[in-house]
Jmol script that loads the backbone (N, CA, C; Angstrom):
load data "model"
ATOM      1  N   UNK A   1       0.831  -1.208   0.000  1.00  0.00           N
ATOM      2  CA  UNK A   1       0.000   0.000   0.000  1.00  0.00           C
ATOM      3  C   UNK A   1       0.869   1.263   0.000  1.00  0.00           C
ATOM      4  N   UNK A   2       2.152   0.948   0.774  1.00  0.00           N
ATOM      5  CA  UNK A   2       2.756   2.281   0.830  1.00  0.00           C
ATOM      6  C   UNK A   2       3.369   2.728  -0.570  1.00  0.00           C
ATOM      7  N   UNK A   3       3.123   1.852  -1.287  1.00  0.00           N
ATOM      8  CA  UNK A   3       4.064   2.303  -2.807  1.00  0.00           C
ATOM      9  C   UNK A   3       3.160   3.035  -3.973  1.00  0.00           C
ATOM     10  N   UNK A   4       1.772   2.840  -3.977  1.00  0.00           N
ATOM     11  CA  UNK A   4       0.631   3.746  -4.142  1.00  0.00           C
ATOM     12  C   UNK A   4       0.722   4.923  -4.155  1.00  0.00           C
ATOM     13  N   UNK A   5       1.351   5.011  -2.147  1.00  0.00           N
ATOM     14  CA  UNK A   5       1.550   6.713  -1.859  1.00  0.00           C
ATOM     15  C   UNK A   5       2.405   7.365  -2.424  1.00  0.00           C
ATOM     16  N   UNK A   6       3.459   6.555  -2.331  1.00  0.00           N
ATOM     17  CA  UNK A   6       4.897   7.511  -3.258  1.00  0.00           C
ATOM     18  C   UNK A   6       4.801   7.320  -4.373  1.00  0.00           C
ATOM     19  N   UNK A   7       3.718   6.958  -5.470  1.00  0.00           N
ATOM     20  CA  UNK A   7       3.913   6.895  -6.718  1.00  0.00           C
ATOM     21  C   UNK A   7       3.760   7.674  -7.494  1.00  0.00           C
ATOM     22  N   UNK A   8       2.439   9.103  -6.849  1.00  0.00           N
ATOM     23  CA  UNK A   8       2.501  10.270  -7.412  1.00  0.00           C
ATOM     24  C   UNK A   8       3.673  10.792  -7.227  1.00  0.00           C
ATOM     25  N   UNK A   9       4.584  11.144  -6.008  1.00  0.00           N
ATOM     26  CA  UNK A   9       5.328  11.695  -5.874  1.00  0.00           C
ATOM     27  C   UNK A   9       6.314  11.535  -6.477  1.00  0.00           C
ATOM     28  N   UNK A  10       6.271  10.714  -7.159  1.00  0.00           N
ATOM     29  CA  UNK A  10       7.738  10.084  -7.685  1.00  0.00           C
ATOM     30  C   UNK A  10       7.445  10.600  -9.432  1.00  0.00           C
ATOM     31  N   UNK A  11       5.767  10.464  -9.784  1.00  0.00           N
ATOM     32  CA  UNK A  11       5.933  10.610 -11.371  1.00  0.00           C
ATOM     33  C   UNK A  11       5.326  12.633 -11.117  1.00  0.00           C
ATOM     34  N   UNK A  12       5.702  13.587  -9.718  1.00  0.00           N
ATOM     35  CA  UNK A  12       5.077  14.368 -10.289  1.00  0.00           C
ATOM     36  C   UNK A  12       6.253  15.432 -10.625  1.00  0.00           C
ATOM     37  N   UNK A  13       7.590  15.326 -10.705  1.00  0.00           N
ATOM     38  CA  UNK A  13       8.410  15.280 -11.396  1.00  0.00           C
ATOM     39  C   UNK A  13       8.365  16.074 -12.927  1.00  0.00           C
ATOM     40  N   UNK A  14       7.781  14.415 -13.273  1.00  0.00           N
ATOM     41  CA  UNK A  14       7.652  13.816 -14.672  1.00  0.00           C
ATOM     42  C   UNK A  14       6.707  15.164 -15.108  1.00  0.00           C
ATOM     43  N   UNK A  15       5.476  14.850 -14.496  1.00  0.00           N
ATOM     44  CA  UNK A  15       3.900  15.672 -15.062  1.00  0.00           C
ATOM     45  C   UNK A  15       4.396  17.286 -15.106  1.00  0.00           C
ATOM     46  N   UNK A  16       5.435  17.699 -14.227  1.00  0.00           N
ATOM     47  CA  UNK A  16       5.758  18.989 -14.258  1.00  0.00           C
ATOM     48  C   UNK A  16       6.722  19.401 -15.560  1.00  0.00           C
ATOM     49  N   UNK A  17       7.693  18.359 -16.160  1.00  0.00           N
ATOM     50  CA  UNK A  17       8.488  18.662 -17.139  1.00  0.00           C
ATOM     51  C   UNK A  17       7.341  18.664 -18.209  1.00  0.00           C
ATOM     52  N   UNK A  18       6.369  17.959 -18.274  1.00  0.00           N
ATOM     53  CA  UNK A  18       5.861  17.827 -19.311  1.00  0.00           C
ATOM     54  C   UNK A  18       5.037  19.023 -19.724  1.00  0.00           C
ATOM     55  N   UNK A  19       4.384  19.613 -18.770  1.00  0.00           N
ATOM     56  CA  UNK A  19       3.613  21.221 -18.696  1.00  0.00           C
ATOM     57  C   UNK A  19       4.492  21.402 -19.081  1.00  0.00           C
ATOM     58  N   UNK A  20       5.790  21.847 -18.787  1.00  0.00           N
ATOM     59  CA  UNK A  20       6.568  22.601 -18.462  1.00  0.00           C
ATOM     60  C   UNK A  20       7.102  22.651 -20.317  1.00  0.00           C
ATOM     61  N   UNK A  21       7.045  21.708 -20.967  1.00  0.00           N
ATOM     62  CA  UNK A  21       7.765  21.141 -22.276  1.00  0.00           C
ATOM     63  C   UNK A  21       6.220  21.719 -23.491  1.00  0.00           C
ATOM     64  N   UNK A  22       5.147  21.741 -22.815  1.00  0.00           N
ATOM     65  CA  UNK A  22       3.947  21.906 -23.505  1.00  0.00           C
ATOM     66  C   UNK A  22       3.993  23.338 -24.013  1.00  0.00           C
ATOM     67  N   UNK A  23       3.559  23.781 -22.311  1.00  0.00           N
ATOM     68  CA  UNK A  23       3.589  25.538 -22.529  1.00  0.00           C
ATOM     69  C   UNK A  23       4.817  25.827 -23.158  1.00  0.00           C
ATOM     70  N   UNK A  24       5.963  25.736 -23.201  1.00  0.00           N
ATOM     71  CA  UNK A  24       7.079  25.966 -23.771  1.00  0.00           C
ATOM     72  C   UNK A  24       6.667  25.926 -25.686  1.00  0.00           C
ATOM     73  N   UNK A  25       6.369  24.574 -25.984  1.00  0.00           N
ATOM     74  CA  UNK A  25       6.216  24.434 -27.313  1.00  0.00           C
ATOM     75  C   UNK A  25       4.826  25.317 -27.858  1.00  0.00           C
ATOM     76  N   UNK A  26       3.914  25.806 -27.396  1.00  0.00           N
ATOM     77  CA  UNK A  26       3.122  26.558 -27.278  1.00  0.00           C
ATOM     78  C   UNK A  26       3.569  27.924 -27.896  1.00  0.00           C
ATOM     79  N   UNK A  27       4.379  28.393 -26.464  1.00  0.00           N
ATOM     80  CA  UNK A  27       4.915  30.087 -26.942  1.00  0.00           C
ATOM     81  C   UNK A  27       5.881  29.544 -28.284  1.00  0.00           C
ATOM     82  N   UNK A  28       6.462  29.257 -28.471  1.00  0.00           N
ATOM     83  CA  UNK A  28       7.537  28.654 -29.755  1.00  0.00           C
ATOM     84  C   UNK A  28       6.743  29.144 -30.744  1.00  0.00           C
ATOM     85  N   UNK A  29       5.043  28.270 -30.598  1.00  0.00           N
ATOM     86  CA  UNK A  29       4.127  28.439 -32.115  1.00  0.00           C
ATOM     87  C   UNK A  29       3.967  29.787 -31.855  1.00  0.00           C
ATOM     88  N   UNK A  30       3.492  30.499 -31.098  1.00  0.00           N
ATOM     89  CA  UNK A  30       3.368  31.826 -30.725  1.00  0.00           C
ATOM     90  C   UNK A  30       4.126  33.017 -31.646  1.00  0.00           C
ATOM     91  N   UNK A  31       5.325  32.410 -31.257  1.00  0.00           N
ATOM     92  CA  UNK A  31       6.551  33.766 -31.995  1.00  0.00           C
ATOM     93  C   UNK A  31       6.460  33.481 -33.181  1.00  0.00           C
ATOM     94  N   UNK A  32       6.053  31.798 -34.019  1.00  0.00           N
ATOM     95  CA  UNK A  32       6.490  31.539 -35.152  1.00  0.00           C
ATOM     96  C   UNK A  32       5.621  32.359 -35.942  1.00  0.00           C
ATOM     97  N   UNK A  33       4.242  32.408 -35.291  1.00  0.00           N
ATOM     98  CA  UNK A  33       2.969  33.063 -35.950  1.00  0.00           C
ATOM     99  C   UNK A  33       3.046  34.257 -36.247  1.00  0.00           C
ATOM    100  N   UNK A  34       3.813  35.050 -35.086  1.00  0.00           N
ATOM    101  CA  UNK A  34       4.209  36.117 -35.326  1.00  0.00           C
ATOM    102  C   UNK A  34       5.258  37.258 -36.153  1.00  0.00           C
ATOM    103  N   UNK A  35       5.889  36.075 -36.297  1.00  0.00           N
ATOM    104  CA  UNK A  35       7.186  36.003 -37.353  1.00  0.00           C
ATOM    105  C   UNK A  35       6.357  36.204 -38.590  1.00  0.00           C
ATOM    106  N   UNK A  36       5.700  35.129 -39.175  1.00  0.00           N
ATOM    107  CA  UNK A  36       5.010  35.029 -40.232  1.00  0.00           C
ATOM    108  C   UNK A  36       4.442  36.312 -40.818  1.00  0.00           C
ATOM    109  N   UNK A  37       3.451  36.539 -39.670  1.00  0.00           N
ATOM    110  CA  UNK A  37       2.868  37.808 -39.646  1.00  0.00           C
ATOM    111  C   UNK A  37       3.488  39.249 -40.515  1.00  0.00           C
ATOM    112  N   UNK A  38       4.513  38.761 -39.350  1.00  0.00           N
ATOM    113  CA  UNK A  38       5.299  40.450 -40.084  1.00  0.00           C
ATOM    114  C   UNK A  38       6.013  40.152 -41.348  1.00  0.00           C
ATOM    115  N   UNK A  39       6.339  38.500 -41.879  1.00  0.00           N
ATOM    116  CA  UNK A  39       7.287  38.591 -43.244  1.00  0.00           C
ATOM    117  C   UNK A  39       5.725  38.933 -44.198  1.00  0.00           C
ATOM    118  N   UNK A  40       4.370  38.572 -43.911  1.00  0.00           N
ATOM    119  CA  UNK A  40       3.665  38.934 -44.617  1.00  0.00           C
ATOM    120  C   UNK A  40       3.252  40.381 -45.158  1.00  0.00           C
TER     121      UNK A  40
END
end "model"
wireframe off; spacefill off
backbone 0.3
color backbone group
């Protein structure tokens, strides 16, 4: 039972790089759009 408990703790790590990798690739499309924008 006790390995249940530490199992979030152990993957929340993980779940944070992955926001962390999302929002990141997000703003990326962001600037690219914006880029575009202005070569238009």
């Amino acid at each position: 039972m006790d390995f249940i408990v530490f199992l979030p703790i152990i993957l929340l790590p993980y779940v944070g790089i992955l926001i962390l990798d999302i929002s990141h690739e997000k703003s990326i499309n962001i600037k690219l759009l914006e880029s575009t924008f202005r070569i238009l």
